[in-house]
Residue, then its C-alpha position, 0 to 999 in steps of 0.5 A: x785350783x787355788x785362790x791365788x792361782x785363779x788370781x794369777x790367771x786373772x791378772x794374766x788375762x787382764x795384762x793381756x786385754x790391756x796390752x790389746x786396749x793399748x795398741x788399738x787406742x795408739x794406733x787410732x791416735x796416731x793415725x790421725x796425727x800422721x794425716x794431719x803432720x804429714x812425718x814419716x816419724x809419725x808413721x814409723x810410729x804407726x807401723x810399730x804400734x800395728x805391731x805392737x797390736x799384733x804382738x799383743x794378740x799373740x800374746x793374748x793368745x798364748x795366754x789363754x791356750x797356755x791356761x788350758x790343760x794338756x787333753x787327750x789329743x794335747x798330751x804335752x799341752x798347746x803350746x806350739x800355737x804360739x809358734x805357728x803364731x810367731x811365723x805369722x807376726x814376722x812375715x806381717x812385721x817383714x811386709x811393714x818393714x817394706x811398706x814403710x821403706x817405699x812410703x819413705x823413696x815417695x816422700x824422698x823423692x816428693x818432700x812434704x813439709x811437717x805440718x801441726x808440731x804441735x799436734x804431733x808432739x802431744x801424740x807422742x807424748x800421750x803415746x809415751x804416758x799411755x806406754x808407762x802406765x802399761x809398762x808399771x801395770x805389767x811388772x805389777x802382774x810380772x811380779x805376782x805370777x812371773x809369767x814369761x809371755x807377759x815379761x816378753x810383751x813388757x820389754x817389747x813395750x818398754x823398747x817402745x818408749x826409746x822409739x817414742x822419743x827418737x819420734x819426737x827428736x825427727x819431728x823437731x829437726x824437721x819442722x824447726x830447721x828444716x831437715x825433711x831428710x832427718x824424718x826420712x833416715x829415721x824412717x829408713x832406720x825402723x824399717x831396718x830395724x823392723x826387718x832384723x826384728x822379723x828375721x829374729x822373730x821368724x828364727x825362733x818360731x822356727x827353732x821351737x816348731x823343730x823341737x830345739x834343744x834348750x840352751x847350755x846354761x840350762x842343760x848344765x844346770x840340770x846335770x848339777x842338780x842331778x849330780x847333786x843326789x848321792x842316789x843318782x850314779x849318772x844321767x843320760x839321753x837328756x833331750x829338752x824341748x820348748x813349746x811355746x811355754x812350756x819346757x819338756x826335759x826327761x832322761x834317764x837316771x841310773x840309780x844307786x844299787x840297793x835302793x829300794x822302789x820308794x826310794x827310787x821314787x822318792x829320790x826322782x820325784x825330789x829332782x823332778x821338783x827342784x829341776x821345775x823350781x829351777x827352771x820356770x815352766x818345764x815338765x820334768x820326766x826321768x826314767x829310772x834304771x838299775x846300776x848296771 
């Protein structure tokens, strides 16, 4: 293996434990904060870095069983562990959704006063700090190794920082005028928001466990590349896959008669790269048949 792909594993690794380190150090902090505030902003907080935790465990995860090579018993590599862990993460991120919504009819029915703004406000500004510094270290590894699971974590951080200062917004109305109810619509509002973030979660584990195809663009931009070999007469019985990720595409490819095997081969290993370079992470395989 070479220098710099040892060095892409490395920062991979590395982006994933600092992902971890993040959300177990938030979740710490605003734990606290919301003993000592009483805002239920502070707690909707909470619920999404408890997500945020398990989501960067996932993608740890992924990570390490994405570095390890297909064996014996995995001819097509371990990818779908991801998946299996993606039904897990939206049925805990459903069940936060619905903790946080009775949490929010207790403080509806039972109004608490906000107390410690100005506690509250330093944690989220600190949660915010903490999430761009994670943020920038990502593109940096996204950059040099273009892992997709790592570019997944950074957009999921990156929607964080919205959250935050959506946060920070609740706690003033709340404490400065007033308007308990403004920290209680805003909790209702992540729950919701928490709920649609399951479903989708939960639908696309799903629709890698069922082996589903891969989308239009990407086929078609197969069927353009294919076209694009004079040697190549039609392809045919395409089928795509995606495992977590890894992509798996193969068909058959009728080749031009009077071809010799080496230049068969020759034609079919060319297509096989560029359709990989072309598509990041996928393994291609084409059987190769005479013109009929």
């Amino acid at each position: 293996m070479s220098k710099g792909n040892l060095k892409n594993e490395s920062l991979m690794r590395l982006a994933s434990y600092f992902s971890v380190a993040t959300a177990l150090l938030l979740i710490g902090v605003k734990l606290i904060s919301f003993f000592y505030t009483n805002s239920l902003a502070i707690l909707s907080s909470l619920m999404d870095s408890g997500l945020d935790l398990l989501a960067s465990v996932v993608n740890l995860i992924a990570v390490r069983q994405s570095l390890i090579p297909a064996d014996k018993d995995h001819r097509f590599g371990h990818g779908k562990a991801e998946a299996l862990g993606g039904l897990t993460q939206g049925f805990i991120i459903g069940g936060s959704a619905l903790f946080l919504l009775y949490e929010t009819w207790g403080h509806i029915r039972n109004p608490q006063p906000l107390e410690r703004l100005d506690l509250g406000l330093g944690v989220m500004a600190f949660s915010i700090l903490m999430t761009f510094i994670l943020i920038s270290f990502q593109r940096f590894v996204i950059r040099k190794t273009h892992s997709v699971s790592i570019h997944a974590d950074s957009a999921h951080y990156t929607g964080d920082i919205l959250m935050n200062v959506g946060v920070i917004t609740a706690m003033i109305f709340s404490y400065t005028l007033g308007l308990t109810w403004v920290d209680s619509v805003f909790a209702v509002g992540v729950a919701v928001y928490l709920l649609l973030t399951a479903g989708s979660v939960i639908l696309k584990a799903s629709q890698i466990l069922m082996d589903r195809e891969l989308s239009k663009e990407e086929r078609d931009q197969i069927k353009k590349l294919a076209r694009s070999h004079t040697e190549i007469m039609c392809i045919h019985d395409l089928r795509t896959r995606n495992a977590g990720l890894r992509k798996f595409i193969q068909f058959n490819a009728h080749m031009k008669e009077g071809l010799s095997l080496e230049e068969t081969h020759a034609v079919c290993s060319l297509l096989e790269k560029e359709i990989n370079q072309a598509i990041p992470n996928s393994e291609t395989f084409i059987h190769q048949e005479p013109s009929a």
